[in-house]
BAVEX-452470 format. One line per field, with one value per atom (N, C-alpha, C): atom name; x negated, y, z. Coordinates in Angstrom, 2 decimals. Each point is the difference from the previous one (the first is absolute). Last residue first. Layout:
! residues N
name = (CA	...)
X = (X	...)
Y = (Y	...)
Z = (Z	...)
END
This chain:
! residues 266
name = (N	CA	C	N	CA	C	N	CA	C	N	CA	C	N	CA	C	N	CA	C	N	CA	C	N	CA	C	N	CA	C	N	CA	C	N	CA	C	N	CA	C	N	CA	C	N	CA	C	N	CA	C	N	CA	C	N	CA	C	N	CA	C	N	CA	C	N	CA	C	N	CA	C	N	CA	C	N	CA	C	N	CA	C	N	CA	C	N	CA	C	N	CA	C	N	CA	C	N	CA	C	N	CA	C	N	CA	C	N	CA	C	N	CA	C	N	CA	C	N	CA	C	N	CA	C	N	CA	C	N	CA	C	N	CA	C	N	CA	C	N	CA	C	N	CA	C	N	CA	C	N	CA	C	N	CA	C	N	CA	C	N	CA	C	N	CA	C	N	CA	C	N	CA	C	N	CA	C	N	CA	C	N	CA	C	N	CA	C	N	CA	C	N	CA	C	N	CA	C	N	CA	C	N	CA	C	N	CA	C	N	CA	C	N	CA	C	N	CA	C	N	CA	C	N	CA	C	N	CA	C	N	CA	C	N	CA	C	N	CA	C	N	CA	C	N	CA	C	N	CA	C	N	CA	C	N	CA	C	N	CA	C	N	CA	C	N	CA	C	N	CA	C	N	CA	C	N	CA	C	N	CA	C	N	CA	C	N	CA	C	N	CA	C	N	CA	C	N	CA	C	N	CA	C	N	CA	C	N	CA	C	N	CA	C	N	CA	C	N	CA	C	N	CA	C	N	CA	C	N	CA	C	N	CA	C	N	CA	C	N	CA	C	N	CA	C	N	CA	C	N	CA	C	N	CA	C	N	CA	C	N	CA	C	N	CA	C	N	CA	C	N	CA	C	N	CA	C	N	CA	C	N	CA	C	N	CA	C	N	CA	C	N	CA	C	N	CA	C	N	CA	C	N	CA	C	N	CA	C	N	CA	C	N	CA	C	N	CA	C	N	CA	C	N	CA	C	N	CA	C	N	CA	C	N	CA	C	N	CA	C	N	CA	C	N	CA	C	N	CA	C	N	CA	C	N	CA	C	N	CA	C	N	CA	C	N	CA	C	N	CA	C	N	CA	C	N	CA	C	N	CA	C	N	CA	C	N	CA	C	N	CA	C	N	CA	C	N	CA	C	N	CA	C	N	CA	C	N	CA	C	N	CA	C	N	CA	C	N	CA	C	N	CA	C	N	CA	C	N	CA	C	N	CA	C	N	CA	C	N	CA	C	N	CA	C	N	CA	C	N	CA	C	N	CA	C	N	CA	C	N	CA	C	N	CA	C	N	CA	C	N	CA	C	N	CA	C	N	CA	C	N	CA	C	N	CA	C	N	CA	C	N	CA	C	N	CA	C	N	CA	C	N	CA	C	N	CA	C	N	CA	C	N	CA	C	N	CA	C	N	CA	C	N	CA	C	N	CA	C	N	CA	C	N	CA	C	N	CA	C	N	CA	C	N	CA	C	N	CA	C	N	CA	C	N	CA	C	N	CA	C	N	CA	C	N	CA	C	N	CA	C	N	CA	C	N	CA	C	N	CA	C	N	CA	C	N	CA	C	N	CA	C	N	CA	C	N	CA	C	N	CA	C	N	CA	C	N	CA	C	N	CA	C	N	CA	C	N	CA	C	N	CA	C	N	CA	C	N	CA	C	N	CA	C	N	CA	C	N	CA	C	N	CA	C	N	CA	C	N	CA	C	N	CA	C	N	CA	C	N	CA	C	N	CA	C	N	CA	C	N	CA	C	N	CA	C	N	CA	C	N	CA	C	N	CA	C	N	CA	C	N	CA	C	N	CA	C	N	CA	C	N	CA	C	N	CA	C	N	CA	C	N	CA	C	N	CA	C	N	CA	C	N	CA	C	N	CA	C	N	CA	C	N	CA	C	N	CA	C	N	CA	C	N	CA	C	N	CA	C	N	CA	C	N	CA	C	N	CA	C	N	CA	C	N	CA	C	N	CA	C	N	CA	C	N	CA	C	N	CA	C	N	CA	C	N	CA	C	N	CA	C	N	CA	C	N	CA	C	N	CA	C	N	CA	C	N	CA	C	N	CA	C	N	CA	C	N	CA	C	N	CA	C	N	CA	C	N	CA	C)
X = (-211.07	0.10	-0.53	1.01	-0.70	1.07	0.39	0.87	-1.38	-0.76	0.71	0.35	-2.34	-0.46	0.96	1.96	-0.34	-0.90	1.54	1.04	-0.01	-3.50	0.83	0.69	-0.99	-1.38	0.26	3.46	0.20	-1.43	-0.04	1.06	0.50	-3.79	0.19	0.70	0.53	-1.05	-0.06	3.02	0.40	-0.93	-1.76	0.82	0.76	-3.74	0.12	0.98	-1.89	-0.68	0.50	1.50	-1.30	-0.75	4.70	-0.55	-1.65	2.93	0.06	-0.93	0.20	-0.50	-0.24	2.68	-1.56	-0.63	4.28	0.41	-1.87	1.38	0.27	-0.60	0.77	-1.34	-0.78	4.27	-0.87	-1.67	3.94	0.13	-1.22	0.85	-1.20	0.38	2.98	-1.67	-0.65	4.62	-0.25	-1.54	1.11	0.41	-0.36	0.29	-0.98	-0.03	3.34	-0.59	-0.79	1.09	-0.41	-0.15	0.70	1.22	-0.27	-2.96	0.44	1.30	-4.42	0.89	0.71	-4.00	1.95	0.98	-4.90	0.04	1.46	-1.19	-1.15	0.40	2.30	0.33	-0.95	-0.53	0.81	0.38	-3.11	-0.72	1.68	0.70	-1.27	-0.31	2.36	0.86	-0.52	-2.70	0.55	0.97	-2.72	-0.35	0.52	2.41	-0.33	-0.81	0.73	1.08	-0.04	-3.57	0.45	1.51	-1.05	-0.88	0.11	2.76	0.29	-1.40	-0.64	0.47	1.11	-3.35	-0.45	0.88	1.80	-0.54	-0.93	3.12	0.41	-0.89	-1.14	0.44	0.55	-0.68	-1.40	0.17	4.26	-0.66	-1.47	2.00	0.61	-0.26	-1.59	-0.76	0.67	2.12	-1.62	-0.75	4.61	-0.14	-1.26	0.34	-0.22	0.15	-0.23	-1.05	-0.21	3.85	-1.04	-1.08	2.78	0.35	-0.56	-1.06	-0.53	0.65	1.08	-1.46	-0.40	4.49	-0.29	-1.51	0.85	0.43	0.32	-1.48	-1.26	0.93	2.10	-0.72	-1.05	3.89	0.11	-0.88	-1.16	0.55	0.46	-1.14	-1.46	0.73	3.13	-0.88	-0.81	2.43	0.85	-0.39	-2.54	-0.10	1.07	-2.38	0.76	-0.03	-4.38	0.92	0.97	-3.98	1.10	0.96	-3.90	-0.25	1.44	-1.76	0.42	0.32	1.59	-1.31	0.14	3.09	-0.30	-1.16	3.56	-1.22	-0.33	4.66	-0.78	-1.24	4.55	-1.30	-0.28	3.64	-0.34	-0.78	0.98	0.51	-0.10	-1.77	1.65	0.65	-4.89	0.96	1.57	-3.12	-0.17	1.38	-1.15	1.05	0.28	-3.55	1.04	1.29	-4.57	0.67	1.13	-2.45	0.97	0.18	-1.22	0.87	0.57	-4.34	1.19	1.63	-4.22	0.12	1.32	-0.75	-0.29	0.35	-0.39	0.80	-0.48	-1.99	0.30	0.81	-0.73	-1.95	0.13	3.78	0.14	-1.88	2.11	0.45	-0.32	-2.00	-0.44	1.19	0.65	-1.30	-0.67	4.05	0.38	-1.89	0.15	0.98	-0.08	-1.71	-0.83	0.70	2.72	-0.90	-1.30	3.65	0.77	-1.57	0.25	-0.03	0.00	-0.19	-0.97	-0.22	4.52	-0.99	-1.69	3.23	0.44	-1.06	-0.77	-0.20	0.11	1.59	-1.48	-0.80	4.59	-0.07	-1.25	0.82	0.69	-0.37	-3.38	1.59	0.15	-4.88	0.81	1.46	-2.90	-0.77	0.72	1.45	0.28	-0.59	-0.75	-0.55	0.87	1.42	0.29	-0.63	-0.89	1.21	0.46	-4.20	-0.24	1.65	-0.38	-0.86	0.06	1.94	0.57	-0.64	-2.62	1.64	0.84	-5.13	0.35	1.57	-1.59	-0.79	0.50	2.25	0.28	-0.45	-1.39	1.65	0.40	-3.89	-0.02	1.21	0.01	-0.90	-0.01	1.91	1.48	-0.77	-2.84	0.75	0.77	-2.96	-0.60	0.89	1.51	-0.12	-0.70	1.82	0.14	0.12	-1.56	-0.33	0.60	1.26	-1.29	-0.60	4.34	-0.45	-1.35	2.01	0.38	-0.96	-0.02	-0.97	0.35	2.79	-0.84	-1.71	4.53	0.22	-1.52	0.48	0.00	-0.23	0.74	-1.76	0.02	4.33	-0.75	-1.25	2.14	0.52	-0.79	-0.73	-0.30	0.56	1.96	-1.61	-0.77	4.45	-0.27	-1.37	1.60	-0.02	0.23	-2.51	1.29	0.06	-3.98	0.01	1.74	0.67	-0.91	-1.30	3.85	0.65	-0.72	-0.86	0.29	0.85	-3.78	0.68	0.62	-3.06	1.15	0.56	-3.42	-0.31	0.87	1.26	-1.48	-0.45	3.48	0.29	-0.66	-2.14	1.25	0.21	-2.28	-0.76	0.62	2.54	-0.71	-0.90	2.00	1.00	-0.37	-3.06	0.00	1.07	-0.63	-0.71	-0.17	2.73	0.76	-1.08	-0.02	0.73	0.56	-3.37	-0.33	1.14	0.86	-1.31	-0.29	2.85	1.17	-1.55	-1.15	0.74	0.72	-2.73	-0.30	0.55	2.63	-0.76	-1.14	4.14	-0.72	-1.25	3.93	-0.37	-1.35	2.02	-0.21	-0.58	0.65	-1.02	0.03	3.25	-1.10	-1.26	4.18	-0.11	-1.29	1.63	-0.77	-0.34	1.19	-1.60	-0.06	4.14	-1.05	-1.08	2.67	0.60	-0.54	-1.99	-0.30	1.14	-0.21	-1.15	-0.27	3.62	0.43	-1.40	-0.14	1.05	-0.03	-2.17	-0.65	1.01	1.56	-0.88	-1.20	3.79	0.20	-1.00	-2.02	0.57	1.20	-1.77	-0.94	0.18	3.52	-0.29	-1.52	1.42	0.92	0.01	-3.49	-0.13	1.62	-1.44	0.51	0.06	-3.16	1.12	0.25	-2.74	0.11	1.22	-0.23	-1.11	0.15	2.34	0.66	-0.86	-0.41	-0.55	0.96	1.62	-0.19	-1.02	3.26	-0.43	-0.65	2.34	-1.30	-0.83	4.63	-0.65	-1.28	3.01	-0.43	-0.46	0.21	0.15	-0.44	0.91	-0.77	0.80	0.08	0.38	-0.90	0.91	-1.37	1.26	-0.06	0.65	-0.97	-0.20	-0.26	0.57	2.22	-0.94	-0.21	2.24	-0.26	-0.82	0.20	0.06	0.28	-0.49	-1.54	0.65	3.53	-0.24	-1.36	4.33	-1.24	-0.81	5.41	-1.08	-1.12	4.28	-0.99	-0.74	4.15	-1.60	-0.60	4.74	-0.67	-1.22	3.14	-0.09	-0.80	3.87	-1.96	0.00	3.53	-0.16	-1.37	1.72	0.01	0.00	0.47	-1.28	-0.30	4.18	-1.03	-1.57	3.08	0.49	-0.79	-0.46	-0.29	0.51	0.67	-1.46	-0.40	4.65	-0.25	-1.60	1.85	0.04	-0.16	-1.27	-0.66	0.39	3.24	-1.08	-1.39	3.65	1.05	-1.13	-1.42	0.16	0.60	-0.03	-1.32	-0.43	4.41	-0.40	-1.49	1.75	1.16	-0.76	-1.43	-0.75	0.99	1.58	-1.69	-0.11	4.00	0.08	-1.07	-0.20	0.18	0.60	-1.62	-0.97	0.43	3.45	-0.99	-1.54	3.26	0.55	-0.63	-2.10	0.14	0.89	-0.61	-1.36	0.15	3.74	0.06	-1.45	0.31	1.39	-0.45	-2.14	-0.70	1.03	0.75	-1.00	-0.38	3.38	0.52	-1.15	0.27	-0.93	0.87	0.20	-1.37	-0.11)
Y = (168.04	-0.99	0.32	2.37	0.23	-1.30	0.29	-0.33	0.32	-0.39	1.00	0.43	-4.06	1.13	1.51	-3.85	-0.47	1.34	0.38	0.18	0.00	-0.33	1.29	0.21	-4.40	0.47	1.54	-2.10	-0.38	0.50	1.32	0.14	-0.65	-1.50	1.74	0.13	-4.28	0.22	1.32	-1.02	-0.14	-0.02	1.15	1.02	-0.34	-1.15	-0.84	0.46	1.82	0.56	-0.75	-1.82	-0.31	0.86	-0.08	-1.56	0.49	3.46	-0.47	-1.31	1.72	1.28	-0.56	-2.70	0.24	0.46	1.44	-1.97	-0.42	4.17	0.39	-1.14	-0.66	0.79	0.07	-2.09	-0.50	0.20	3.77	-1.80	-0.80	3.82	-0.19	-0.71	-0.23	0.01	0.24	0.54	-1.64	-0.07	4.63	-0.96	-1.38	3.60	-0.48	-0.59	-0.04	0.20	-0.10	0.99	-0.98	0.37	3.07	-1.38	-0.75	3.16	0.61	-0.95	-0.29	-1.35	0.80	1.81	0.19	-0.79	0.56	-1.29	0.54	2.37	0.47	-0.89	-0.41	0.85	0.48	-4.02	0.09	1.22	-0.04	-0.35	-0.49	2.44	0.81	-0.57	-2.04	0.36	1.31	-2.73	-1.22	0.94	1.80	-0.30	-0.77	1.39	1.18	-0.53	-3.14	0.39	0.95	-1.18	-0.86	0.08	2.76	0.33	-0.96	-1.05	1.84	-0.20	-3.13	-0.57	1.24	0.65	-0.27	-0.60	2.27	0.87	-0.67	-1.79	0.41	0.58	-1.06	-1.27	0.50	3.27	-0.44	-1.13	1.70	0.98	-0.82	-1.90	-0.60	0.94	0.96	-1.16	-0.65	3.56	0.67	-1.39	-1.35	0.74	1.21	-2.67	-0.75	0.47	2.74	-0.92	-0.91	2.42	0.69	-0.55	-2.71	0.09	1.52	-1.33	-0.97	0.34	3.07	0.08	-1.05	0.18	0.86	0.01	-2.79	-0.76	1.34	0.77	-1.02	-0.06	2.64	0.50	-0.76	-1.81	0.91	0.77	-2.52	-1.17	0.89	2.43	-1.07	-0.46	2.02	1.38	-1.21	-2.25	0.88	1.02	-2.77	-0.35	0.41	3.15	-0.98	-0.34	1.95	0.41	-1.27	0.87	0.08	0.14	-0.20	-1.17	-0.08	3.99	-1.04	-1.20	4.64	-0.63	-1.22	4.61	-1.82	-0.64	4.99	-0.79	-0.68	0.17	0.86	-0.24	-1.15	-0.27	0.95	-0.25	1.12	-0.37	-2.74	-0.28	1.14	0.71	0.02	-0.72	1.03	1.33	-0.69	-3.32	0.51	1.62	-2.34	-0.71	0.15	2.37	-0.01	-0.49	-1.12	1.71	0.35	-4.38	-0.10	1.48	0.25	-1.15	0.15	2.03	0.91	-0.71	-2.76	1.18	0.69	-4.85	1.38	0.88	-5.54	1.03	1.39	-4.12	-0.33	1.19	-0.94	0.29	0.05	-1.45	1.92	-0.10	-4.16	1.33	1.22	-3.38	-0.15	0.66	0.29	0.59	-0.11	-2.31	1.33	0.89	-4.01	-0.56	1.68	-1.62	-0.14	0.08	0.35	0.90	-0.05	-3.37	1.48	0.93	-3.30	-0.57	0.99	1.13	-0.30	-0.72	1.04	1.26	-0.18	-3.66	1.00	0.91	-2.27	-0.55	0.18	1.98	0.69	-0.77	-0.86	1.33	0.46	-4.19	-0.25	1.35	-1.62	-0.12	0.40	-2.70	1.27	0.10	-3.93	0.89	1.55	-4.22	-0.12	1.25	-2.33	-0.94	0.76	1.94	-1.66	-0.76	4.78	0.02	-2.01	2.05	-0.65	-0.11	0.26	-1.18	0.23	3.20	-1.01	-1.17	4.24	-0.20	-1.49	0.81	1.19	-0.09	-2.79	-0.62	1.42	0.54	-1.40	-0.17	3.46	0.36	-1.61	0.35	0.54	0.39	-2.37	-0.48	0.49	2.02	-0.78	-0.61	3.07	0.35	-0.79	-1.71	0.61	0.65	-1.53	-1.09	0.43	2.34	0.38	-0.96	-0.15	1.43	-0.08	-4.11	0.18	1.25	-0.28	-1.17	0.04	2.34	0.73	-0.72	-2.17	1.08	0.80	-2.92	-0.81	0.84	1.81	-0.29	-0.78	1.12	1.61	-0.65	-3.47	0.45	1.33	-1.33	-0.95	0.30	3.25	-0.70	-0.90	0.02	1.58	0.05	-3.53	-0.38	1.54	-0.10	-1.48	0.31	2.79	0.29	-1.00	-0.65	-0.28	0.97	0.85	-1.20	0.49	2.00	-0.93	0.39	2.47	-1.45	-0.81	4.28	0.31	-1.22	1.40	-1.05	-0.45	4.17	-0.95	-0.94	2.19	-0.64	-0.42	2.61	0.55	-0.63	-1.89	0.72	0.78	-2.73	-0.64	0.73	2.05	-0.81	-0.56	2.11	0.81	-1.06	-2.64	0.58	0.69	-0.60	-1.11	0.16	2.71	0.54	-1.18	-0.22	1.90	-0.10	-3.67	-0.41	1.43	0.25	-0.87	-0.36	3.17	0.63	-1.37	-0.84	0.87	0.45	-3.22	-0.49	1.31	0.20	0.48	-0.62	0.45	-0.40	0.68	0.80	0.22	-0.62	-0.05	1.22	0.04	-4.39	1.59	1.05	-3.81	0.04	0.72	0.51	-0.08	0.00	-0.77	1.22	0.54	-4.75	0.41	1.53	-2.07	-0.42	0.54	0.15	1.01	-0.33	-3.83	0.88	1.70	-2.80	-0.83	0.88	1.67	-0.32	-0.18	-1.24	0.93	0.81	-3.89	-0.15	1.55	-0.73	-0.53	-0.11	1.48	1.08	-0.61	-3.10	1.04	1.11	-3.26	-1.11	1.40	0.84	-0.06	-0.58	0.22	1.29	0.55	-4.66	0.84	0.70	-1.52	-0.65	0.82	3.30	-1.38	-1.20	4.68	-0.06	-1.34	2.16	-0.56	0.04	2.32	0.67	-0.73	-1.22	0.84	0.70	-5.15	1.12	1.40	-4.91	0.72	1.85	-1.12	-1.48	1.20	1.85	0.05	-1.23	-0.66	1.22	-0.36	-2.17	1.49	0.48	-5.52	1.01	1.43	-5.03	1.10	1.20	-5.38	0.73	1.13	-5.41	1.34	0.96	-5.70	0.89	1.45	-5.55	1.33	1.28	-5.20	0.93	1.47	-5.05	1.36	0.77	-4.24	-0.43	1.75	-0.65	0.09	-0.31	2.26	-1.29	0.35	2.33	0.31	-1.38	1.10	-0.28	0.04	3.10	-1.45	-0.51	4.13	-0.52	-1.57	1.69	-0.14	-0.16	2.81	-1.63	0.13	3.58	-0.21	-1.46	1.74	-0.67	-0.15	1.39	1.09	0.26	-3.42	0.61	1.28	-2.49	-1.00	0.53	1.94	0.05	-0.38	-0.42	1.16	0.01	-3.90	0.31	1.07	-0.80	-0.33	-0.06	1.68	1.14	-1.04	-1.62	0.55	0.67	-2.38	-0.85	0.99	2.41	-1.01	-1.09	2.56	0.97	-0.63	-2.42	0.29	0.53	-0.42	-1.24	0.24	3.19	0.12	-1.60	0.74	1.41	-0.30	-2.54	-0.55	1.06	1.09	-1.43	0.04	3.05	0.62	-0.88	-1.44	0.52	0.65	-2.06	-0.99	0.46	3.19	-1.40	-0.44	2.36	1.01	-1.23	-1.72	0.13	0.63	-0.28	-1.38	0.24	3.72	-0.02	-1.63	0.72	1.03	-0.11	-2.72	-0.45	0.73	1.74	-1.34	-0.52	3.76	0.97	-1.68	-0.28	0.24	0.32)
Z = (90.89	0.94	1.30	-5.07	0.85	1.17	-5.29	1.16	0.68	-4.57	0.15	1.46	-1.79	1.03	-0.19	-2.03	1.63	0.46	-4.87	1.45	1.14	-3.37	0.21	1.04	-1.93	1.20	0.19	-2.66	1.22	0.93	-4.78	0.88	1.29	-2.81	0.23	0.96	-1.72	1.03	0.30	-3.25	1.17	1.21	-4.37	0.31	1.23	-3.35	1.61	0.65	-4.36	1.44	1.25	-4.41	0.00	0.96	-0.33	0.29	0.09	-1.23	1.27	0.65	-4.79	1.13	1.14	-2.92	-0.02	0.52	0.37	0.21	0.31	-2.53	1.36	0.93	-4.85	0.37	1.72	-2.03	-0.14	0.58	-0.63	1.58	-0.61	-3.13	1.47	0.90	-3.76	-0.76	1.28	1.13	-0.90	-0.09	1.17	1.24	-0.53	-3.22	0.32	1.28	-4.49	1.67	0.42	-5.18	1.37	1.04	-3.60	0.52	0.74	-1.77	0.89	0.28	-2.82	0.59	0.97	-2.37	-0.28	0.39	1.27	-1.27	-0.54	3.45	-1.03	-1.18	4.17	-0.86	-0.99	2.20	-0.34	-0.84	2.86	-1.07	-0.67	3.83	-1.00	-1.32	3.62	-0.47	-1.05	3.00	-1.44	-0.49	3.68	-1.39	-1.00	3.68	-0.60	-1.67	3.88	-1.30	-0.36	2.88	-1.25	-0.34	3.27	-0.99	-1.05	3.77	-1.18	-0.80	3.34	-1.39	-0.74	3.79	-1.48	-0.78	3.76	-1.23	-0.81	3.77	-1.30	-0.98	4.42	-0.76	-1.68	3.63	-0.48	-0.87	2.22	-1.31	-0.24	3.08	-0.92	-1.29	4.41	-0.72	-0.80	2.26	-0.53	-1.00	2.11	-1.39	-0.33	4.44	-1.52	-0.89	3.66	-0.56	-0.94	1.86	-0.76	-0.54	2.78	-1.33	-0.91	4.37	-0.75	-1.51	3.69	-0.64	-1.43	2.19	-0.54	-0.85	3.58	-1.20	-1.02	4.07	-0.54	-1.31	2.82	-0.67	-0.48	1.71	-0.79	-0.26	3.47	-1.27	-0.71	3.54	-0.34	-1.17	3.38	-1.11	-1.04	2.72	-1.12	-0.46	3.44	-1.15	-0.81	3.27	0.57	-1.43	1.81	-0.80	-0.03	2.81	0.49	-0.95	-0.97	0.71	0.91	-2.75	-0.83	0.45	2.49	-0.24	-0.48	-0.52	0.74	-0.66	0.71	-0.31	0.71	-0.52	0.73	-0.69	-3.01	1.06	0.24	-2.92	0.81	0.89	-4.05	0.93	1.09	-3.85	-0.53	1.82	-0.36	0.19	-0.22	-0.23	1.68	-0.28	-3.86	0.96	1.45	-2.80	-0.52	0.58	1.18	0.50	-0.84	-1.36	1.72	-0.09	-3.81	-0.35	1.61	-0.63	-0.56	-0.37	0.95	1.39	-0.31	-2.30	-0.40	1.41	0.18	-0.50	-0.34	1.28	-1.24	-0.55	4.57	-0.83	-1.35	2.86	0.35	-1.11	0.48	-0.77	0.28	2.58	-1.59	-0.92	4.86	-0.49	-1.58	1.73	-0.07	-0.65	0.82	-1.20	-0.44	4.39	-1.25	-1.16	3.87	-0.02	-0.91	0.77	-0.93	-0.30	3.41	-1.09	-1.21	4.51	-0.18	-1.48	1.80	-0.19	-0.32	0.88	-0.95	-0.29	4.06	-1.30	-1.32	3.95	-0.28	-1.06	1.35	-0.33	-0.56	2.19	-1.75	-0.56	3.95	0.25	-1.41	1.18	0.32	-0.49	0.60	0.83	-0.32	-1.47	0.91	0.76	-4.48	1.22	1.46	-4.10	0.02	0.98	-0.59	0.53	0.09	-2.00	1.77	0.22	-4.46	0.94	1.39	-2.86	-0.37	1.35	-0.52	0.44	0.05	-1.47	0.95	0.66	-3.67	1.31	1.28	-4.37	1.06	0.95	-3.24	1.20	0.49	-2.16	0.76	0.74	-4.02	1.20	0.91	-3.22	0.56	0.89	-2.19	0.57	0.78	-2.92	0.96	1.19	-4.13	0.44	1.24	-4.03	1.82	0.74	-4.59	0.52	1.58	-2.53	0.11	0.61	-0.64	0.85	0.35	-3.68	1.43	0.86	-4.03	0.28	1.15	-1.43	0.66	-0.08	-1.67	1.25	0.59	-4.36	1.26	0.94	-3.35	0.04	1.04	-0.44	0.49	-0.42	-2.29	1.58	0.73	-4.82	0.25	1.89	-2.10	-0.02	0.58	-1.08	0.84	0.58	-3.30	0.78	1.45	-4.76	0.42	1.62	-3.53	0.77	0.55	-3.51	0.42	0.34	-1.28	1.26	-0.51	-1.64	1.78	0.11	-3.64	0.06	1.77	-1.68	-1.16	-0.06	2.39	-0.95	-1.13	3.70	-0.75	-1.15	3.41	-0.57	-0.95	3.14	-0.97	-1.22	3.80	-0.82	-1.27	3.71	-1.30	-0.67	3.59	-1.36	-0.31	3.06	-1.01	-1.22	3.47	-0.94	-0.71	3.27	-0.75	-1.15	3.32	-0.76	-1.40	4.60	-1.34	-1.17	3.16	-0.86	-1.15	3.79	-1.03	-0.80	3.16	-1.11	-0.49	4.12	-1.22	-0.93	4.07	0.07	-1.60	2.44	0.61	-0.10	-3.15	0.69	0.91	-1.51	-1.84	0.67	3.43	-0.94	-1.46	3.43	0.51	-0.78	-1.48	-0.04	1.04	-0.55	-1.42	-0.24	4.60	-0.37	-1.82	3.44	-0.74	-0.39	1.49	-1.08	0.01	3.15	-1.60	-1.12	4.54	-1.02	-0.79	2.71	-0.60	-0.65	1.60	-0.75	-0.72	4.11	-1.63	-0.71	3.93	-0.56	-1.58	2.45	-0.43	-0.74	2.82	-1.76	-0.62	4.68	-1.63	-0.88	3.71	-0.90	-0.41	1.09	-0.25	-0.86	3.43	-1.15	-1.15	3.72	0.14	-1.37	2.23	-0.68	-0.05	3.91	-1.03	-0.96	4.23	-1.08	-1.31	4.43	-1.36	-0.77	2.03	0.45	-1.36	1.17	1.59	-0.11	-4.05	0.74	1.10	-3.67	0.17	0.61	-2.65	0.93	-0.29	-3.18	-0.15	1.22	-1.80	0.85	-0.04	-2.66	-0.11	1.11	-0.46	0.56	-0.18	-1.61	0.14	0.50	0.53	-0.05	0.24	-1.23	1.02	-0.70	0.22	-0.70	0.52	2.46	-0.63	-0.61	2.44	-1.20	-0.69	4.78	-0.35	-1.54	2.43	-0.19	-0.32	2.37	-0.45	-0.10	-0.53	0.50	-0.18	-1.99	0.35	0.59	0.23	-0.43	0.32	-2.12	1.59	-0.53	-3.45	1.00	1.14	-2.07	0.30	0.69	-3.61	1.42	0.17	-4.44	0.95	1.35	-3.85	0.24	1.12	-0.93	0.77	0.06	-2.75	1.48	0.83	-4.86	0.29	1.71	-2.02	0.49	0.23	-1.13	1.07	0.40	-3.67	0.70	1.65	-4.88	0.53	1.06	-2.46	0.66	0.74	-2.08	1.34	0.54	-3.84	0.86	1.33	-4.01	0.20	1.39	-2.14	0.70	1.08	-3.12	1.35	0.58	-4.22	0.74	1.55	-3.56	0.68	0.68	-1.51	0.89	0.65	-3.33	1.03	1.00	-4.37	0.91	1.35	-3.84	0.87	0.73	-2.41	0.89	0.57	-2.98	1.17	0.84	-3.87	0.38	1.28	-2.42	0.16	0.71	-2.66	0.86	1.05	-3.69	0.80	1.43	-4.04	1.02	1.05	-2.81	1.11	0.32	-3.56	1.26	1.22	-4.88	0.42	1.49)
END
């Protein structure tokens, strides 16, 4: 059993020695810088991304904005849980779920993507405004990267701080040992930890309001159950149906999203 195995290693460590004796002269030959070529109109153009500044040092360099978007786009999902109103909308849609009894349906696909394109919608005013104010004039040219930043940020920041609780920023003001600071001056490691504190008080105040008519319909089915003696049955099985009804016929996703949008001061 073991002469094919034998007879197999034979004949690979030849090939492997051949293999190696044909590749080591291109490996050589690769290691000679050729000459440069002539410059021909039959050449293809050629891109060249450059990191300085070029003649003015205010501007930043094509470069290093294809860097800073880059690196954007990979905070853009912690951007948008935190700083935006998607952590309220997605906290009280899963109570909703959950209330009724049935916490994987609508799919958490769907419960997401309906957050997300409601974000969209609530701070459609906002991202407007941080464009025409920052974004825009910096692209035509009329102001430098720093103040663009700052001009961009600065509608984003104001619509958290209107969303947050007073007792939320003085909180982060003490753990951070702030001086007292006026709200227009508050830096954003106080702002984003205490918005996103707030919001999630908020959603679970409005995840208690979601819950209590359908407690009440299981109170009552678990009443008439125990009157009938049916103490074996679950009553979870017997009020989904109920719950399911409840919902549909007050319009219940309409409720809940016209809740959500004016929930948000703009």
């Amino acid at each position: 059993m073991r002469r094919p195995d034998f007879l197999r290693s034979r004949l690979l460590f030849p090939g492997l020695t051949l293999l190696v004796l044909a590749l080591l002269p291109l490996g050589i030959g690769a290691q000679v810088p050729a000459a440069p070529a002539a410059q021909t109109d039959d050449q293809p153009w050629e891109l060249s991304v450059q990191l300085e500044g070029g003649d003015d040092p205010a501007r930043v360099s094509v470069g290093m904005q294809i860097v800073l978007v880059m690196t954007l786009l990979s905070l853009a999902p912690s951007m948008l849980m935190l700083m935006t109103c998607f952590t309220r909308l997605v906290i009280v849609m899963g109570f909703v779920r959950t209330a009724m009894g049935v916490p994987s349906s609508p799919s958490n696909q769907i419960v997401i993507g309906l957050a997300m394109f409601l974000t969209f919608f609530i701070m459609g005013p906002v991202l407007e405004r941080s464009y025409n104010e920052g974004l825009k004039p910096y692209f035509d040219g009329e102001i430098e990267t720093s103040e663009a930043m700052e001009r961009s940020i600065e509608p984003l920041r104001e619509f958290m701080i209107k969303q947050t609780r007073t007792r939320d920023l003085e909180f982060f003001l003490e753990l951070g040992n702030f001086p007292p600071t006026k709200v227009e001056d508050l830096p954003l490691r106080v702002v984003i930890p205490a918005f996103v504190i707030s919001e999630l008080q908020t959603a679970f105040q409005m995840g208690f309001l979601v819950f209590l008519p359908f407690l009440v319909v299981d109170l009552l089915v678990s009443s008439v159950l125990m009157s009938l003696g049916m103490m074996m049955m679950p009553p979870a099985i017997v009020s989904l149906p109920f719950k399911l009804l409840l919902f549909v016929l007050v319009d219940g996703w309409h409720l809940v999203v016209q809740s959500l949008v004016s929930s948000f001061t703009i």
